[in-house]
C-alpha positions in Angstrom: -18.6 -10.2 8.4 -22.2 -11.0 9.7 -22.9 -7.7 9.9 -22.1 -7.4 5.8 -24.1 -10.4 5.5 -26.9 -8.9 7.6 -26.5 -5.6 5.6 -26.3 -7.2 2.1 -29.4 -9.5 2.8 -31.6 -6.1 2.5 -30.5 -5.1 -1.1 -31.6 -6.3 -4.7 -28.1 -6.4 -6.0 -24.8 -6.1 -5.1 -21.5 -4.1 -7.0 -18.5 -3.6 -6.8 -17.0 -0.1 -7.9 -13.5 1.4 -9.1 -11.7 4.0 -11.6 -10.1 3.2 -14.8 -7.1 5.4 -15.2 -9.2 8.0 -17.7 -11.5 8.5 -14.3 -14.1 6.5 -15.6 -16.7 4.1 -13.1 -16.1 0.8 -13.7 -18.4 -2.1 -11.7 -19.2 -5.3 -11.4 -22.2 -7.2 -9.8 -21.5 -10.1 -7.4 -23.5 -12.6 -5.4 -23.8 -11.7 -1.9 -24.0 -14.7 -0.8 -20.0 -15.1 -1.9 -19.4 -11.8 0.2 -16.9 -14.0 2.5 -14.8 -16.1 -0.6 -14.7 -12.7 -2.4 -13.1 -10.7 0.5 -11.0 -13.6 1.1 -9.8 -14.5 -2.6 -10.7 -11.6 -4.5 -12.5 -11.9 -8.0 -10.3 -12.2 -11.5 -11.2 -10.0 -13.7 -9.7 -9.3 -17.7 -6.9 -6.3 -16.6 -7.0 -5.9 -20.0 -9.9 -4.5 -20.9 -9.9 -1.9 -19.0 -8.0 2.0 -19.9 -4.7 1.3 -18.7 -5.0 -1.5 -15.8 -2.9 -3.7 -17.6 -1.8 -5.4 -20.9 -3.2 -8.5 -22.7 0.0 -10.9 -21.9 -0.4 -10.5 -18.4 -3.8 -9.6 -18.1 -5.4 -11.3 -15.1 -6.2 -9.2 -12.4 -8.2 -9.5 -8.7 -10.9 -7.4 -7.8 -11.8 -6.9 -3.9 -14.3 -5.0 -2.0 -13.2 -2.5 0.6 -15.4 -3.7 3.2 -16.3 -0.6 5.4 -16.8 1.0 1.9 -20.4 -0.6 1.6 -23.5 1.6 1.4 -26.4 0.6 1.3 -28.2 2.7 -1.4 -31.9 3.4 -1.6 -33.3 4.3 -4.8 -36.6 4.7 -5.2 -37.0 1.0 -6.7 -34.6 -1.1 -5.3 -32.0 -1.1 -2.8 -28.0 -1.6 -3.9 -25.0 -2.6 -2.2 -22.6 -0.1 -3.0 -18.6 -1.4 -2.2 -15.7 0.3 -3.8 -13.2 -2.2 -5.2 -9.4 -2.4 -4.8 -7.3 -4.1 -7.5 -4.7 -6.6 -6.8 -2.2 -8.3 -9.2 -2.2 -11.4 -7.2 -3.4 -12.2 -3.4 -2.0 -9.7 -1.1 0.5 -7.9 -4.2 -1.4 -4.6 -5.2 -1.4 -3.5 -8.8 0.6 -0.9 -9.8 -1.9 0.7 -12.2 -4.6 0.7 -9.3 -5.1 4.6 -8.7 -6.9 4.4 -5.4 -4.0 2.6 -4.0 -1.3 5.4 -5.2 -3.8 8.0 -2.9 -3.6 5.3 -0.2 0.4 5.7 -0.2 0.3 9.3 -0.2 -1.6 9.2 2.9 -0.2 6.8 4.6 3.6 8.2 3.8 2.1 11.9 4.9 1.7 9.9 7.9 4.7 8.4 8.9 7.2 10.6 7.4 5.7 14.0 8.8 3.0 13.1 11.2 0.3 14.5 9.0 -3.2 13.7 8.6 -5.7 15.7 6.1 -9.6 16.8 5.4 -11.0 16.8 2.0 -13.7 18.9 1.2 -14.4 18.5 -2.3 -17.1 20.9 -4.7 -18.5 18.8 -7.6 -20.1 20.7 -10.5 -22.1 19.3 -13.2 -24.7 19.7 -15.9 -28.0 18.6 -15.9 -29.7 18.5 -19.4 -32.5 17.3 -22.0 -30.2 14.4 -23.2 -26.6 14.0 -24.2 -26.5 16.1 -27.1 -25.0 19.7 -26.0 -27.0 22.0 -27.9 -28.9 25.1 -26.5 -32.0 22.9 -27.3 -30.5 20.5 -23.8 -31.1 23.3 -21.4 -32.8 22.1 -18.6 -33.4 26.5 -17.6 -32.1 29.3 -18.1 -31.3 30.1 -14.1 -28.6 31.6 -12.3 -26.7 31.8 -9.6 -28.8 30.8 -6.1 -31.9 31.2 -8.4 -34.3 29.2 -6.7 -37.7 26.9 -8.2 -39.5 27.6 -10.4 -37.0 29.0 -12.5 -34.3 26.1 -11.1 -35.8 23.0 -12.9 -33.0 20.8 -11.1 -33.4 21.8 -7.3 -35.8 18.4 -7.3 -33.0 16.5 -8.3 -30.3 18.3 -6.3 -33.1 17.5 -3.2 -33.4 13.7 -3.8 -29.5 13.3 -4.7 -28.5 14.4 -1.3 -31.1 12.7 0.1 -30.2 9.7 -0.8 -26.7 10.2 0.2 -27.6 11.3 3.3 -29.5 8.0 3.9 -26.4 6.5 2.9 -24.2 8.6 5.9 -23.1 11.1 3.8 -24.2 14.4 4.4 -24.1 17.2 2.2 -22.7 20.3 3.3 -24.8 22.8 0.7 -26.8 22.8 -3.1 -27.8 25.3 -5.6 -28.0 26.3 -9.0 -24.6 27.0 -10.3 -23.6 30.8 -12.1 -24.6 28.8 -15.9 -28.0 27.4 -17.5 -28.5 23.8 -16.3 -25.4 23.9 -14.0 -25.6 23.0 -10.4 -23.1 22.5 -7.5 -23.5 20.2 -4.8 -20.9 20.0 -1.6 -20.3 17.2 1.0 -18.6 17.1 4.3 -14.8 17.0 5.2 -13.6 13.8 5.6 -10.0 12.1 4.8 -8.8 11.8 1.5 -9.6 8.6 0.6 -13.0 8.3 2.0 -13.9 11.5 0.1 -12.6 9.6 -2.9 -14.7 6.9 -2.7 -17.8 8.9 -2.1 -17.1 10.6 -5.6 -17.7 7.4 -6.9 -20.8 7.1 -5.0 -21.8 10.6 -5.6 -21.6 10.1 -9.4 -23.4 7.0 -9.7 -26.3 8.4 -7.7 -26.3 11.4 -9.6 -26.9 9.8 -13.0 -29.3 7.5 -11.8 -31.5 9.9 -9.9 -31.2 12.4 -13.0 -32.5 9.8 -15.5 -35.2 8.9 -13.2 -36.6 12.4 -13.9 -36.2 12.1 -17.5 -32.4 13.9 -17.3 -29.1 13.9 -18.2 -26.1 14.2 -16.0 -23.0 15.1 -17.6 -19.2 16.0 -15.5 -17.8 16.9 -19.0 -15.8 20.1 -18.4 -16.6 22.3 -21.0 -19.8 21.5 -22.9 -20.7 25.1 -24.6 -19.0 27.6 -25.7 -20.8 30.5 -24.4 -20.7 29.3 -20.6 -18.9 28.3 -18.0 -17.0 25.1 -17.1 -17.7 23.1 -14.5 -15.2 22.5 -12.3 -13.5 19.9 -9.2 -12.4 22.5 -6.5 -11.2 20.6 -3.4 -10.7 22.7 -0.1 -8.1 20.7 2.0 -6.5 21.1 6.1 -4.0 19.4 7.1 -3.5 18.4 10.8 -1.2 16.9 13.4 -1.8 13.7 14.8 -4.2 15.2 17.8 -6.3 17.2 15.2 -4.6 20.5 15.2 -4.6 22.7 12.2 -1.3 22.9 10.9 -1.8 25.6 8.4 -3.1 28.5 10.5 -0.6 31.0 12.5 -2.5 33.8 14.1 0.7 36.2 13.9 0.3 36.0 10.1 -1.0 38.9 7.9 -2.9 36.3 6.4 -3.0 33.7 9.3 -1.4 31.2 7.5 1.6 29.0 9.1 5.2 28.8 7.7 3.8 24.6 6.7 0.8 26.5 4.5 3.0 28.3 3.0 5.6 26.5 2.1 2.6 23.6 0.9 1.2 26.3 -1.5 4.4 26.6 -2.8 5.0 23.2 -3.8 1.7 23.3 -6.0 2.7 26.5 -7.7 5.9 24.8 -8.7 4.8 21.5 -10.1 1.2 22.3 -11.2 2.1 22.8 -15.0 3.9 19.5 -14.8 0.7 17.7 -13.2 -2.1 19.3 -15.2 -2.7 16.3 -17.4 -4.3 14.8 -14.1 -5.8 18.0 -13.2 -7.5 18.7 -16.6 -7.2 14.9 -18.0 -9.5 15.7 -21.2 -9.0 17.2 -24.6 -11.8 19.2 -23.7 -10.7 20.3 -20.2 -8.4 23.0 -22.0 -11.5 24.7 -23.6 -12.0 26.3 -19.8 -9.3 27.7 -19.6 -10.3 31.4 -20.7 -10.5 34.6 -19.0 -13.1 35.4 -17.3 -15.0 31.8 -17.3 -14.2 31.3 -13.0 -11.5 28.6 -14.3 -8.1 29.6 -13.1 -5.2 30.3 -15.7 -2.2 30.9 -13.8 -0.3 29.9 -10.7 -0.7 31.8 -7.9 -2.4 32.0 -5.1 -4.7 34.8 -3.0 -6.4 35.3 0.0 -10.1 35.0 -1.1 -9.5 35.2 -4.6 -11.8 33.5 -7.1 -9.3 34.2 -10.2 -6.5 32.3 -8.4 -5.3 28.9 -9.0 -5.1 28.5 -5.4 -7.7 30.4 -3.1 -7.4 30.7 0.7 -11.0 30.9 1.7 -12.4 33.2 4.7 -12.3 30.9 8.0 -14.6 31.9 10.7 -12.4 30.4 13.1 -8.9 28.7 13.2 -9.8 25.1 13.1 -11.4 25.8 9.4 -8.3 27.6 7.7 -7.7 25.0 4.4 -6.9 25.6 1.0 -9.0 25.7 -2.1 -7.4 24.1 -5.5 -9.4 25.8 -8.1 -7.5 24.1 -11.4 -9.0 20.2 -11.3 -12.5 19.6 -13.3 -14.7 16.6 -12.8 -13.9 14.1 -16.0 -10.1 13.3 -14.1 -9.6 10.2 -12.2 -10.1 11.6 -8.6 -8.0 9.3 -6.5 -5.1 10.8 -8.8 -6.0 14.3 -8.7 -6.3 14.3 -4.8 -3.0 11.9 -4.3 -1.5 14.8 -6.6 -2.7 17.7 -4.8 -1.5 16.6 -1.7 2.0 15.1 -2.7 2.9 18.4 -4.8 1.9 20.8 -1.2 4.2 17.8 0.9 7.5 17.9 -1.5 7.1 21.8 -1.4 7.5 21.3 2.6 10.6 19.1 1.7 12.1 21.9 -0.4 10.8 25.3 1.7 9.4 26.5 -1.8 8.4 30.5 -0.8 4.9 30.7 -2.5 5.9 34.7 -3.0 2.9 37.0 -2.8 -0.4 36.0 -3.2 -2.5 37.9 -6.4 -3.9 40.7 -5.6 -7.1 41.7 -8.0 -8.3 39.5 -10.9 -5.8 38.0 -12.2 -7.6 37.6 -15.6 -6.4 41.3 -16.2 -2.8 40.7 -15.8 -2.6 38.0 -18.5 -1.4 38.4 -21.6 -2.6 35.1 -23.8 -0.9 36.5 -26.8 1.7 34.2 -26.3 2.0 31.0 -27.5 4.1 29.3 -24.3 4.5 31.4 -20.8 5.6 29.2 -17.7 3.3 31.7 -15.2 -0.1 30.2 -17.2 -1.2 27.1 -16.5 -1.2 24.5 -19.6 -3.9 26.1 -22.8 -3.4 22.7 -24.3 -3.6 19.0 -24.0 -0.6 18.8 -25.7 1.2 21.4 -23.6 0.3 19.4 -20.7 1.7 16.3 -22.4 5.1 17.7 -23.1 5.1 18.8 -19.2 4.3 15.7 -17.7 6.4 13.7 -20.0 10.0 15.0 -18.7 8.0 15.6 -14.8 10.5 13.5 -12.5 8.0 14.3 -9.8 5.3 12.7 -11.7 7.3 9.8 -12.4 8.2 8.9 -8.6 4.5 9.7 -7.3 2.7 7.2 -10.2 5.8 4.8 -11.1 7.3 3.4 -13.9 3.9 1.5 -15.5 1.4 3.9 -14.0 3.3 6.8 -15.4 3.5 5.7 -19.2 0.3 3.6 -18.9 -1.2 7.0 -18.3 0.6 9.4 -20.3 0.0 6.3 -23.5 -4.0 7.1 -23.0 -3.9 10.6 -23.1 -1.5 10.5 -25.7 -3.6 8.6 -27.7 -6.8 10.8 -26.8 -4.6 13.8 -27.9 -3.7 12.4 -31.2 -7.5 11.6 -31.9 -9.2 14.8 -31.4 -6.0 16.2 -32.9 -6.5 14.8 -36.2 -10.4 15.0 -36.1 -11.8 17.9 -38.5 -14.7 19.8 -36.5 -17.5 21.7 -38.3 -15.8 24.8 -37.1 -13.0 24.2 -39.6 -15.4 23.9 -41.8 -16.9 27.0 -41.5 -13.5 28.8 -41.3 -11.7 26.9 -44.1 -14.4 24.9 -47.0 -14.6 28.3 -49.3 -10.7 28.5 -49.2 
């Protein structure tokens, strides 16, 4: 604790972060100087208030910070103590709507039931813009993929973001100018699950602020035009033995992948239309999902394949053989998305689900979309997604009873909204009729 107190008495202010269940950043500032009775007692908070902690009858909740979560973030005007939080319903009972703590079982039960222990690398793609209208006006440039300064106005940006975090001890793996006008791509070291996680919190906060402080916009919003890509929330993931092994290579494969890989892969391909609603949480996130836009439309999987759901990247050498998930975007609630990704590949070990034979060529040519429901496509709908995860037993068991329908209530709801909302594209299609 004295080194908190040491650590905190170097920064302006002090927060505390977490995820509402729509993926949102939620915080609070604290006193330092109450570091030790908030560790030890935790912070009440309206449950209430927030997307789907809780309900107004029993709506007291306790916030804590995760104490070797603290960074101490520099920004170029002040300094801020950075702690992710953990939500309990009372002392020592965690809530069951708390999503970091459902990624924290998942782990932990990877652990003791099979002896497994993972690495998370995740890819977070955003846009960076004029303001937070999404016209063509908002371009930041009109670059490419790799394109380099002049022409790619945010590499400044990308530069102090990652600079930032590395000051922070989190260093970036690579940056650069995404395939889209003002889209960019920034990637971080392995680390476990939950740390990587947290630092998507950290990552995002950073990002906006360091984006406004050069007169910019940072949106994760999946699909803001038409005419471009999506950005998307690929996480590459190994999974180990206890003494660090890589449990999902075997050198006597065609394709160097172990019987575990396999049978891992195979688990996501069987529940992934049932969990899209956490993989694409928005209305919007189904807007991506279009041929030929680098956002995956079907299960399946392939060795180096950038048009499958599921992509086993080149590996230079044994100890980096992982899997890339290709489906999630970056508006989800991440401690969901990666608790799902993992649990799906872990129950299709239970069940020795045969992934059958990876995609060979684009996949987008194979697909016929004139077809209003086809099991081999992923979800083309919020509301197909919906009717999925409402009868998923599988998603039922991994969230729980209140998680579950507290979730599935929200999106619901969000699904209803934009439903009923008339755009100006029905108006242009339909006002003369």
């Amino acid at each position: 604790m004295e080194k908190i107190r040491a650590l905190l008495s170097q920064v302006d202010s002090t927060k505390i972060f977490f995820t509402d269940l729509n993926g949102r950043t939620r915080g609070l500032a604290i006193n330092p100087d109450n570091i030790e009775k908030i560790t030890e007692s935790g912070i009440g908070f309206d449950g209430s208030s927030i997307d789907g902690i809780t309900t107004v009858d029993d709506s007291d909740r306790l916030l804590f910070p995760v104490l070797d979560s603290l960074r101490i973030v520099d920004f170029s005007d002040k300094k801020l103590g950075f702690f992710i939080g953990r939500i309990d319903k009372e002392k020592g009972v965690s809530s069951s709507s708390d999503p970091r703590a459902i990624l924290v079982n998942v782990i932990e039960n990877a652990e003791k039931e099979f002896g497994f222990r993972f690495l998370m690398g995740p890819e977070y793609e955003f846009f960076l813009l004029k303001g937070d209208e999404f016209n063509e006006a908002k371009h930041t440039d009109r670059a490419g993929y790799f394109y380099s300064d002049p022409y790619d106005k945010g590499d400044i940006v990308r530069e102090s973001i990652v600079e930032i975090l590395h000051k922070c001890g989190i260093p970036f793996e690579k940056d650069h100018h995404e395939v889209t006008p003002s889209q960019h791509e920034i990637n971080f070291e392995c680390t476990s699950p939950v740390e990587a996680a947290d630092q998507t919190l950290l990552f995002m906060h950073v990002a906006r602020k360091v984006a406004s402080s050069f007169g910019y916009y940072v949106t994760f919003m999946p699909k803001p035009f038409n005419d471009h890509n999506r950005s998307a929330f690929h996480m590459h993931l190994s999974m180990q033995d206890m003494e660090g092994n890589n449990l999902f290579y075997n050198e006597s494969d065609n394709y160097g992948l172990s019987i575990l890989s396999k049978y891992f892969i195979g688990g996501i391909l069987k529940y992934a239309r049932e969990t899209s609603i956490i993989m694409a949480s928005t209305y919007n996130s189904y807007k991506a999902y279009t041929l030929e836009r680098e956002a995956p439309i079907a299960r399946g999987w392939g060795v180096r394949n950038r048009s499958s759901m599921i992509r086993v990247p080149y590996a230079s050498n044994p100890s980096a053989t992982r899997l890339e998930l290709r489906s999630p975007d970056p508006s989800g609630n991440v401690y969901l998305q990666m608790a799902v990704f993992i649990a799906m590949g872990l129950q299709g070990i239970r069940e020795k689900i045969e992934p059958g034979e990876p995609d060979v060529g684009s996949v987008y040519k194979k697909i016929n979309q004139l077809q209003i429901t086809n099991i081999d496509l992923l979800p083309r709908s919020m509301y197909e997604a919906l009717a999925e995860a409402e009868k998923s037993s599988f998603l039922l068991n991994l969230l729980g009873d209140r998680l579950f329908n507290s979730y599935l209530s929200l999106k619901i709801k969000e699904w209803e909204t934009f439903r009923t909302s008339v755009t100006t594209l029905e108006h242009a299609a339909y006002l003369a009729i």
